[in-house]
N, C-alpha and C positions, 0 to 999 in steps of 0.2 A: 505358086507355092514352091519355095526352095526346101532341100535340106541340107542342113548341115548338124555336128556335135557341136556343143560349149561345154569343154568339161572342167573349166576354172571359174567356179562358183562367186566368185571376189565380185565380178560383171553384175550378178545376179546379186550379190547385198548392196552393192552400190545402188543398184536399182531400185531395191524396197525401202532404202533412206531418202526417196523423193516422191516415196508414194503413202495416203494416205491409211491408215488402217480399214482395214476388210476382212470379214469370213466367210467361206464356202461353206456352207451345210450341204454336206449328201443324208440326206433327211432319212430315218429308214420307211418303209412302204406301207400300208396299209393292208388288210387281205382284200384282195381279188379273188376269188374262186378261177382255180384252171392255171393261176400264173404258178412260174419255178422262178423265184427272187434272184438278185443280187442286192445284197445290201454295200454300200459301197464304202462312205467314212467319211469324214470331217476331217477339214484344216484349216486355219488361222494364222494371218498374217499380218504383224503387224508393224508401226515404218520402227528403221533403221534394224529391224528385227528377223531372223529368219523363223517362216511359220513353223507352227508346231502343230502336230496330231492329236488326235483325241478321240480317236474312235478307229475301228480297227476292218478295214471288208473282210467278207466271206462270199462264197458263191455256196449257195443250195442246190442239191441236186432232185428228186424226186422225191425225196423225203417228205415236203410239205402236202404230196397228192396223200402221201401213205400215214399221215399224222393229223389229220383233221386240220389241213394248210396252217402249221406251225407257224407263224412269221418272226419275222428277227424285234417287230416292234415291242414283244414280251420280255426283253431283256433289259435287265437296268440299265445297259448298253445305249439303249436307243431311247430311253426316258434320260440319259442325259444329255444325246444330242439335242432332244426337244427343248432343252432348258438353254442349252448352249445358243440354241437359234434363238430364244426370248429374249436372250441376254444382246445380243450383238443386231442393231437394227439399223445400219448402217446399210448395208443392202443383203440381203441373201439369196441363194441359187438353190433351188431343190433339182438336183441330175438324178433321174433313174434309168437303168438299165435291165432288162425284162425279157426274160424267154417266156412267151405265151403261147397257151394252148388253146384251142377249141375242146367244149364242153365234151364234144365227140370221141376226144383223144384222150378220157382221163382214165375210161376202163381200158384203153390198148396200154397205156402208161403204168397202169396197176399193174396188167399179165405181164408186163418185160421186164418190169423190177422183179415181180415174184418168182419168174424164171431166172434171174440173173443170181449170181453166187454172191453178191457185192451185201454189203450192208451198207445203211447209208446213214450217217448222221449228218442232221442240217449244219451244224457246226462244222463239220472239217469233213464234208464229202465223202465218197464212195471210199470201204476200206474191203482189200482184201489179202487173205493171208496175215493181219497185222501192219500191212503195209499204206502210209497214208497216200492215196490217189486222190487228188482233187478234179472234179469235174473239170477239164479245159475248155476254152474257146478258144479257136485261131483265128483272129480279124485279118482278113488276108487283103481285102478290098471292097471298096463303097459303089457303088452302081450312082454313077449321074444322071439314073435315071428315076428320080424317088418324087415320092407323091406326098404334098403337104394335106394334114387331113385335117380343117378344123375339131376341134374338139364341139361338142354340141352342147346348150346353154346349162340340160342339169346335169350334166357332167360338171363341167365349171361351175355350177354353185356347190356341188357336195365338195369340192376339192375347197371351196371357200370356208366352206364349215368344217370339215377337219381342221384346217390349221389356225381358221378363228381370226382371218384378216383378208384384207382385200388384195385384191392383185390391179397392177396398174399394166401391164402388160398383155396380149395375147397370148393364149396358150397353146401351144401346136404339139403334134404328131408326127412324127415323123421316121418310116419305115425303110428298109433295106429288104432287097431282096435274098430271099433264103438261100440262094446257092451261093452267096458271099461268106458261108459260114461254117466252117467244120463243128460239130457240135453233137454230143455222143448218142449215139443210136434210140436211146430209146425217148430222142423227143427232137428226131431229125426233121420230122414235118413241123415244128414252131417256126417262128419267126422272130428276128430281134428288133424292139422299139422303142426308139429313145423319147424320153420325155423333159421336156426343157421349158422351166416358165420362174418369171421374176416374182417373187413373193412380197417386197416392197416395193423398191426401184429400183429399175435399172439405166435408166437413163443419165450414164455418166460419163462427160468427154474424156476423162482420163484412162490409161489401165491400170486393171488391179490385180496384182498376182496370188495366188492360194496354190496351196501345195497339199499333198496327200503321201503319203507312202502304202505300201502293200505290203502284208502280215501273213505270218504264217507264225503254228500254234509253237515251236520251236524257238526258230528264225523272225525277230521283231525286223531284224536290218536289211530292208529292202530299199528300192530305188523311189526317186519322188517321182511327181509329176505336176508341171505347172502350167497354170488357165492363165492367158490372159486374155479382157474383155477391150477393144479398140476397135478404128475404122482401119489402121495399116500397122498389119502383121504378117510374122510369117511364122512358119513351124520351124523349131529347130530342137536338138537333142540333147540332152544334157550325159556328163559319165556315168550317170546310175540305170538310167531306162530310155536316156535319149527321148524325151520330151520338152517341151516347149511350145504354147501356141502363142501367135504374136499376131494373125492375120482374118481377121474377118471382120465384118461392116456388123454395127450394131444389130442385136435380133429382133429388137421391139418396134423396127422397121417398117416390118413387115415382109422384106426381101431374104427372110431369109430360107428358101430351098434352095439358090446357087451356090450358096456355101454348105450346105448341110455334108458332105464330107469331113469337113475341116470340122465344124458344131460335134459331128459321130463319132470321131477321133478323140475329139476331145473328152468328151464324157467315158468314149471305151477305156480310155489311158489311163481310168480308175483301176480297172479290169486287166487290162493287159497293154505295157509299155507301148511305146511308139515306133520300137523297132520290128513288133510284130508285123506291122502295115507294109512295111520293105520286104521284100522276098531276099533269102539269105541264099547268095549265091557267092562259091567261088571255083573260078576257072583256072584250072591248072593246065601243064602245058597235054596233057594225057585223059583231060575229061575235065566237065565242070560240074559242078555238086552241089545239090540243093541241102543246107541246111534248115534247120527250125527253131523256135524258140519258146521255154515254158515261162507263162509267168506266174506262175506259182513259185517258182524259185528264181526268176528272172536270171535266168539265163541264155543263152544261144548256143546249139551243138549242132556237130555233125555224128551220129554214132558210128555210122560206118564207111570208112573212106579205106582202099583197098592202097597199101604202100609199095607192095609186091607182087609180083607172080604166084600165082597157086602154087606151093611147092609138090605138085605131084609130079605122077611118072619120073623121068628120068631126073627130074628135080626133089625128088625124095633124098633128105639127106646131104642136099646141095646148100651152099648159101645162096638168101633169096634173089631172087632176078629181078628187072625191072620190072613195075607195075604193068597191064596190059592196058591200052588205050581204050577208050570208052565212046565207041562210037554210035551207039544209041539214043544220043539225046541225051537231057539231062539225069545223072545219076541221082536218086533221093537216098540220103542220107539217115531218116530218119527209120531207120528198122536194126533188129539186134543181127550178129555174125555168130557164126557156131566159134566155141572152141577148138583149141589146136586137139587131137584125138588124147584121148585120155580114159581112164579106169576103164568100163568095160564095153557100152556101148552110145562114149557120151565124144561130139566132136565131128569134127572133119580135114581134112587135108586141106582142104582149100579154107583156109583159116588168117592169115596174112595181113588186117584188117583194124585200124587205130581207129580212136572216137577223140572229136575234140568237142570242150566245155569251158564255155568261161561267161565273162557277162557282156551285154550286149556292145557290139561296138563300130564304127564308122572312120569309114577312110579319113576325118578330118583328127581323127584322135590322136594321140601320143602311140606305138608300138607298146605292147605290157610285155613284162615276163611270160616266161614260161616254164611250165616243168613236163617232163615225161616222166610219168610214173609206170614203173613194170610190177605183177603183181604179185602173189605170195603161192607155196602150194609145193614147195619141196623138191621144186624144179620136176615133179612127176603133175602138177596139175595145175589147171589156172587160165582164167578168162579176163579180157577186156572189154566185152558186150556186157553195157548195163542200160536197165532204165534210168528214169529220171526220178532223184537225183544222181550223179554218179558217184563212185567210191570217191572219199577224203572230200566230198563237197561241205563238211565247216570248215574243213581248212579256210575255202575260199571265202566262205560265208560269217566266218566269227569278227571282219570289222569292213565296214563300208565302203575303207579306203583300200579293199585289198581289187586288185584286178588282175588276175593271173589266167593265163588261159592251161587246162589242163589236158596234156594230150596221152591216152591209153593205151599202146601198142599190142594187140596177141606174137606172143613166139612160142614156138614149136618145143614142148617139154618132152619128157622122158624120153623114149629111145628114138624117138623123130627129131627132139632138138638134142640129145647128148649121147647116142652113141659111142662111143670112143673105138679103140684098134688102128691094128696095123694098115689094113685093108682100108679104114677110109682115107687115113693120108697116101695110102699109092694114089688114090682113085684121081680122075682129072672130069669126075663128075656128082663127086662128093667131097663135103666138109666135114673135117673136124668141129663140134660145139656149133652148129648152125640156128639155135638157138639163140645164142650171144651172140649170132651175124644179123638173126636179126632184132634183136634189139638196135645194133649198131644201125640195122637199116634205114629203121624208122626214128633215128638221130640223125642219119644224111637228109631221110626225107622235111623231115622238122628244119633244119637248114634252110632248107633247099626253098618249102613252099608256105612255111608260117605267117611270113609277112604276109601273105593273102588272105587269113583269116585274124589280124591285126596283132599277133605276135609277131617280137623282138628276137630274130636269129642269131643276136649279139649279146642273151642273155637269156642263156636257156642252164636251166637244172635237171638234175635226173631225183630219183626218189624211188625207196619202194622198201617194202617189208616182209622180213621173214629170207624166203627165195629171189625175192622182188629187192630185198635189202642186198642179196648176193651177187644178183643180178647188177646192181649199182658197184659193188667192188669189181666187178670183175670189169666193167667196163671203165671205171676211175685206172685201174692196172692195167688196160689193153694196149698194144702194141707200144709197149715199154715207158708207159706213159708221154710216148711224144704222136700221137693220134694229131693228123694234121689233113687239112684244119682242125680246128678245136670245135667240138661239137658241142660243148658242154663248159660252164666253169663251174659250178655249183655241184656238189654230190652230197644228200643226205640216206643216210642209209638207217632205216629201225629193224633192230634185232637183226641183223643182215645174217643169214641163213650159208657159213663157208663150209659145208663138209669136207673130209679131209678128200685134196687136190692131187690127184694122182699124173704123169705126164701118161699122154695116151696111149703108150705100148709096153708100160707097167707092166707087171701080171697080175694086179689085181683089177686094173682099166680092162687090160684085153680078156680077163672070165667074164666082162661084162657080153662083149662084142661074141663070143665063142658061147657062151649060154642061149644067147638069142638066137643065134643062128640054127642051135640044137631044138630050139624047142619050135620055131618055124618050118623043122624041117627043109633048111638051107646049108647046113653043116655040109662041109665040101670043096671042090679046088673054086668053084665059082659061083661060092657065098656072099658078095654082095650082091652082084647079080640080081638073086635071088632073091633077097633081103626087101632091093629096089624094086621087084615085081610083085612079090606078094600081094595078098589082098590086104587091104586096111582093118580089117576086123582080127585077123590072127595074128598080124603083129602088133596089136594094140593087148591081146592078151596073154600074147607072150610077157611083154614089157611089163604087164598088171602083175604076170609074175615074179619077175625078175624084184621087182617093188618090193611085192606083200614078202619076199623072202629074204628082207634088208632091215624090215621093222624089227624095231629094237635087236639088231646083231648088232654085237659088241664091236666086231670089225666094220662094220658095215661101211660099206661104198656105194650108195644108192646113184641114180642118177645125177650127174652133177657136172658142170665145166671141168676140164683135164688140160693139161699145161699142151700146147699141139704146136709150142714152139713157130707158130704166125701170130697171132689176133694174142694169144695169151701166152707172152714169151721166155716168164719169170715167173717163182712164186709171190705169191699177195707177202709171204714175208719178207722176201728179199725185193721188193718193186717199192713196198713202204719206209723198210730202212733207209735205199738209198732215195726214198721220195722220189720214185720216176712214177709220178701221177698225174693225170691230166684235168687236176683240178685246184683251184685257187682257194677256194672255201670249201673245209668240209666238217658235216655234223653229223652226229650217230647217237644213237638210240639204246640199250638195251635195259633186260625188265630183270628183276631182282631175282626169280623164281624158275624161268623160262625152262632152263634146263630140265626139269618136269617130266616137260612134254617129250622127251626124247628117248629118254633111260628105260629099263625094263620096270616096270611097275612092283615087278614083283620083291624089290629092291627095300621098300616098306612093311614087308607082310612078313610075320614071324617064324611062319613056315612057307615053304615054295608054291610059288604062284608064277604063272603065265607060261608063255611061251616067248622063249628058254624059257628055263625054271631058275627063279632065284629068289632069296630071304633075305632078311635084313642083318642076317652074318655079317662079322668082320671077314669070314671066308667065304661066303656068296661076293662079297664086296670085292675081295681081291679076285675071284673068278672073272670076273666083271670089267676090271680096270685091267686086268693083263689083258682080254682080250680086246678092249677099246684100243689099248697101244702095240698092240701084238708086234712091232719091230722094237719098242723098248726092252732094255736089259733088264737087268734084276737089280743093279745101282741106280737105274735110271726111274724104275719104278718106284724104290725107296725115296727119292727126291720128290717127286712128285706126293708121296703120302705123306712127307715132311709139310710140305708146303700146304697141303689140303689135311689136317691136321682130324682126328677124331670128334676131338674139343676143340672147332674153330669161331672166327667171325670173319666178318668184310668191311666193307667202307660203309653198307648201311642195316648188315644182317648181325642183329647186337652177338648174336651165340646161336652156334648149330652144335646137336651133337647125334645126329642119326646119319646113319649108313646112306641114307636115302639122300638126307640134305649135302651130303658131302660127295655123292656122285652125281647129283644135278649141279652143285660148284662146277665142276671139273669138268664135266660137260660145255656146260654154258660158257665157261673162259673159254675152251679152244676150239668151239662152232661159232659164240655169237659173240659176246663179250670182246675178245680179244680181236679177233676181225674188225668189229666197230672201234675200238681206241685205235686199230692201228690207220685205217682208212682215214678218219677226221684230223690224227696228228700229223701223219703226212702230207696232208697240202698244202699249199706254197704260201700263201698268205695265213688264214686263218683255221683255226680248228676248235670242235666242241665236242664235249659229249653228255651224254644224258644218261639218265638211269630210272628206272619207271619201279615206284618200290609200292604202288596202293594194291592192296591185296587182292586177289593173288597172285598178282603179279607174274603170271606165268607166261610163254608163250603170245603174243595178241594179246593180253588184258589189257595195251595201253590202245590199242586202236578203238574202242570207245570214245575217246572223246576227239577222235578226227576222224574215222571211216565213211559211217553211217551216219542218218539223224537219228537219234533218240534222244528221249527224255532227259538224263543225265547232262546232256548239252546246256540244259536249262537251268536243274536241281545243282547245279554245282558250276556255276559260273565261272568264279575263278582259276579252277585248273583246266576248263577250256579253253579261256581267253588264254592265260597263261602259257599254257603247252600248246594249243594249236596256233594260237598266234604267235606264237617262238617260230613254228615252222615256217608260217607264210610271211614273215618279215625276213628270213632268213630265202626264202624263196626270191624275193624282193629285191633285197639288198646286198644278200651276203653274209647281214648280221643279226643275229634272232634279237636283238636287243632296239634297231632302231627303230620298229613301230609298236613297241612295248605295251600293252595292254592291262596290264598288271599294274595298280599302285604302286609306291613308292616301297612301303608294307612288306611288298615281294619283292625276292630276290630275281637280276636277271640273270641270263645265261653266261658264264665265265667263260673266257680263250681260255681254253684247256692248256696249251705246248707252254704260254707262258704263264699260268696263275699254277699249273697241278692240280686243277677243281674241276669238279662235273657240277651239272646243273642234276637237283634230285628233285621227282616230281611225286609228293609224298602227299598222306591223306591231310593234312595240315598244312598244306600251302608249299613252296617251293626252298629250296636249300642250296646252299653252294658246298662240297665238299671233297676234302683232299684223298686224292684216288693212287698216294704212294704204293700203297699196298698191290692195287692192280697192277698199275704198273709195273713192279718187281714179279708177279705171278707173269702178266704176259711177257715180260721180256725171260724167264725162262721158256716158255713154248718158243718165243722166238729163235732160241739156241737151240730147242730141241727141233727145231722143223720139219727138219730132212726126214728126220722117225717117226714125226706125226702124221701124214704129212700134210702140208699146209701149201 
């Protein structure tokens, strides 16, 4: 038995135009008392044809002990397989696959469920917190050492009498032993047994291919899997799940236990791809690392792979160091990492740690794309340890053809990754913005060691939202846009998060560095020092201070990158003008409302509210904006109330006329808005932009329909494929337009620098619109920058 991938499908239609027509019935079960089902699915093949589905698996979890054994046979679901099988008599396959229990084990199976917090529908598994968990299996390996059990004779006539026809075959048994199987606690003592027998004939020199896919209640677009029945085959993989069987001697033989590996594969690869049965290993020059793989959402990850040194002790404050060699054997991958330290007692220092996600893949494949995505949170908060799925998994998942692998970097926020002063650039054991060093890190590292896990180091993207969006400019801008080598050509940034840019020995950079110091009780001639010794818990609540006392101030300078004249040597305004960026393609993101979330609230309310206090005064209003621009004049402030008008509009906001809607404009131009048009026009080749206008559009309203899984991915088709496949084409290619998803019907995304048009993504489907107006608003911020500053 070899392996290899085939991931050009052409091979595979050429082949079913010389094969006769045939269908697989995975039939569903009958009740067993004691069994936890898998119902598996149907597919149909027929010549010149590629098969098609008709029936959808699921895996049961304990639900059937606790529901008077519900089975999947009670659904119109599986009264139309029965019809499909009447229909097709050409030859059929009943595969089952079956966790069984003894009688013994169904009251211990009651108490672990009733203790457990889980609820469980038969339908779509274990749920907790609202979060869909699907029972897993990991088919990790087959024991050659397995025992054929005849089946005994009224056994074989009630299986005749259910399906109401005779069998010309033998029917066998055939088990695995238990320690070949991860499989969740509370029915570790089962055992898994496949069941395999001809229900017409199978006695056929040819082979005959059937195909299946795997569902989820979401996500229809999963990987196939194909049978074929011969005397000389082999196994091999295809780009979706890496399956293929090509290799074992007929069953009705009689010989067949020497192959029963190849047979249990076969039928598992309804359940879970064939890339499970490989161990996912890859060996770097510093340690080798076991990954995993779900197939519920057919994937393969590593969650946590360490890119760097623990930035503690004397590496507090430091840009990150080489990773530490792993000399323990193999590292497993599959477990979550703390956060970088953050609000009040959440995180750790030793935090340094990327996850990568994409779909299964084999040394014989093509390299895919890749993106590094960094994540949101104000530059004060934000993780990269997730379960399964991870963050923006539709992107990957809204079309078949997408293969990207997605890598998650943590970096070190608030006053561990941005400190700013005088005192860190003396230091010659501390960084300015180490934060942004390591982002940059874990784009050396991505370089460096991707092709190992079958990304393309010659086509990598960045991405990210909010802070995560910022985090993408600042690195498209870093060291003067000639970053060499090029780590990166692709840069999309949503709502990209630029609070105004101070160089780091300002004085309003250095109250940051001189507050901290005061409130750790490091104030003094040898205040880093101190800083760097402290314990982790007080300087994390210092910083929580420093924070909570920046929400909504009009001046405010929260934590954020600072111009430190290395890594970030220019402003984002002047690095975009003259396009010193180190990126060829760029796209940006923002939401029509966003501004919002930033402004003092109390900015709507007719009398004073919040903290500060303010109303929906024309003179709350100027309070407000004079101290957002506090180095603006009194001419320059009038300029500005010209252009942001009482009575205004936008390119897609028809008429504003509150106090409120006219300082989230203004906001929103010179933090997000104007950041994102400038990033995407400046790159070398190509540029786009976007505008997210479905209500309400505020802050994150667009990341529904690419974050997370939820419903809405389903209930509104079009502006998923639409908008999230914009992004993963553009992840791809370069251009959101060349794996278009979207009918004719809908508009695609316009080059911005030569059309003057954003792509709008609106509750009616998508638009193209001329963004004159923006433009003219950002290119006065860009004159004004120095005062902003940017």
């Amino acid at each position: 038995m070899r392996l290899r991938v085939v991931r050009d499908e052409a091979s595979d239609m050429a082949l079913y135009a010389k094969l006769p027509p045939v269908s697989l019935h995975l039939l569903p079960l009958r009740r067993h008392p004691g069994h936890i089902t898998t119902h598996l699915g149907y597919g149909r093949a027929e010549k010149g044809r590629a098969p098609t589905v008709t029936a959808a698996p699921r895996i049961t979890g304990v639900a059937p002990l606790l529901s008077d054994l519900r089975h999947v046979e009670e659904s119109r679901r599986a009264q139309e397989l029965e019809e499909a099988a009447a229909e097709h008599k050409e030859t059929s396959w009943s595969l089952r696959a079956e966790l069984t229990t003894k009688d013994n084990r169904i009251q211990a199976l009651k108490a672990a469920a009733a203790e457990s917090d889980k609820v469980i529908d038969p339908d779509r598994g274990p749920q907790n917190d609202g979060q869909l968990t699907a029972i897993k299996m990991q088919f990790e390996s087959i024991s050659k050492n397995v025992t054929a059990v005849r089946r005994d004779s009224s056994e074989k006539r009630r299986w005749k009498e259910r399906d109401g026809r005779e069998d010309s075959g033998e029917k066998r048994r055939y088990y695995t032993r238990q320690d070949h199987l991860r499989i969740p606690p509370t029915i570790s003592q089962s055992a898994l047994f496949v069941e395999l027998f001809p229900l017409v004939n199978s006695n056929f020199p040819m082979s005959y291919p059937a195909k299946t896919s795997s569902y989820h209640e979401i996500y229809p677009r999963y990987g196939k899997a194909y049978i074929y029945q011969s005397t000389q085959v082999e196994i091999l993989g295809n780009s979706h799940t890496g399956f293929q069987v090509r290799r074992f001697t007929n069953w009705t033989k009689g010989i067949m236990t020497q192959f029963f590996s190849i047979v249990t594969l076969c039928v598992l690869s309804f359940i879970i791809p064939w890339t499970q049965a490989v161990e996912l290993t890859a060996t770097l020059e510093y340690g080798t690392f076991k990954g995993s793989y779900s197939p519920e959402y057919n994937i393969s990850y590593w969650r946590k792979i360490p890119f760097a040194a623990p930035p503690t002790g004397e590496n507090r404050f430091r840009a990150p160091q080489p990773p530490v060699p792993i000399t323990n054997g193999i590292y497993d991958s599959d477990q979550a990492f703390d956060m970088c330290p953050q609000r009040t007692v959440n995180g750790s220092e030793d935090c340094l740690y990327l996850g990568l996600y994409s779909r299964p893949w084999d040394v014989s494949q093509p390299l895919r794309p890749v993106v590094v995505v960094y994540y949101g949170g104000a530059f004060i908060q934000g993780s990269a340890s997730f379960t399964i799925p991870p963050s923006a998994y539709p992107v990957l998942n809204v079309s078949e053809s997408n293969n990207i692998i997605f890598v998650y970097p943590n970096y070190r926020v608030n006053t561990f990754g941005f400190l700013p002063g005088a005192e860190i650039a003396k230091s010659r054991t501390s960084d300015l913005n180490p934060g942004l060093l390591d982002q940059q890190a874990a784009l050396i590292w991505t370089n460096k060691y991707i092709k190992h896990f079958g990304g393309d180091p010659k086509n990598v993207s960045i991405w990210g939202q909010s802070a995560g969006g910022g985090s993408v400019v600042a690195q498209v801008i870093a060291n003067g846009g000639k970053t060499h080598p090029p780590l990166f050509s692709k840069a999309l940034a949503s709502s990209p998060f630029w609070p105004k840019a101070y160089r780091y020995n300002e004085p309003e950079a250095q109250e940051l560095y001189d507050r901290m110091a005061e409130l750790t009780g490091c104030a003094g001639k040898n205040s880093l020092a101190c800083l760097k010794a402290v314990d982790v818990q007080t300087l994390r609540d210092a910083s929580l201070i420093v924070s909570s006392s920046h929400q909504y101030n009009t001046s405010s300078n929260t934590w954020a990158p600072v111009i430190d004249g290395k890594f970030l040597t220019q402003s984002l305004t002047d690095a975009t003008r003259k396009r010193d960026v180190n990126i060829d393609f760029g796209f940006s993101t923002y939401n029509s409302h966003e501004g919002e979330n930033f402004i003092p609230p109390g900015l709507k309310s007719e009398t004073n509210s919040g903290t500060p206090a303010f109303n929906s005064s024309i003179a709350s209003f100027n309070v407000w904006l004079g101290g957002f621009l506090p180095r603006f004049k009194k001419h320059d402030i009038q300029r500005v109330k010209a252009l942001y008008p009482e009575i205004g509009s936008t390119e897609t906001i028809s008429s504003y006329n509150t106090t409120y809607e006219r300082a989230q404009l203004i906001y929103r131009d010179v933090v997000l808005a104007c950041p994102a048009y400038w990033m995407a026009e400046a790159a070398h080749k190509k540029s786009y932009v976007g505008e997210y206008t479905i209500s309400p559009a505020k802050h994150a309203s667009d990341t529904i329909y690419w974050n997370q899984v939820n419903a809405i991915q389903k209930s509104d088709p079009t502006i998923y494929e639409g908008f999230a496949g914009a992004f993963a084409s553009f992840f791809q290619t370069g251009d959101p337009n060349a794996h278009k998803l979207t009918n004719a019907s809908q508009p695609g995304v316009p080059e911005t620098r030569s059309t003057g048009k954003e792509f709008v993504i609106s509750e009616d489907g998508f638009h193209q619109v001329t963004i004159h107006a923006l433009r003219e608003r950002c290119e006065f911020w860009r004159q004004s920058a120095k005062d902003v500053p940017f």
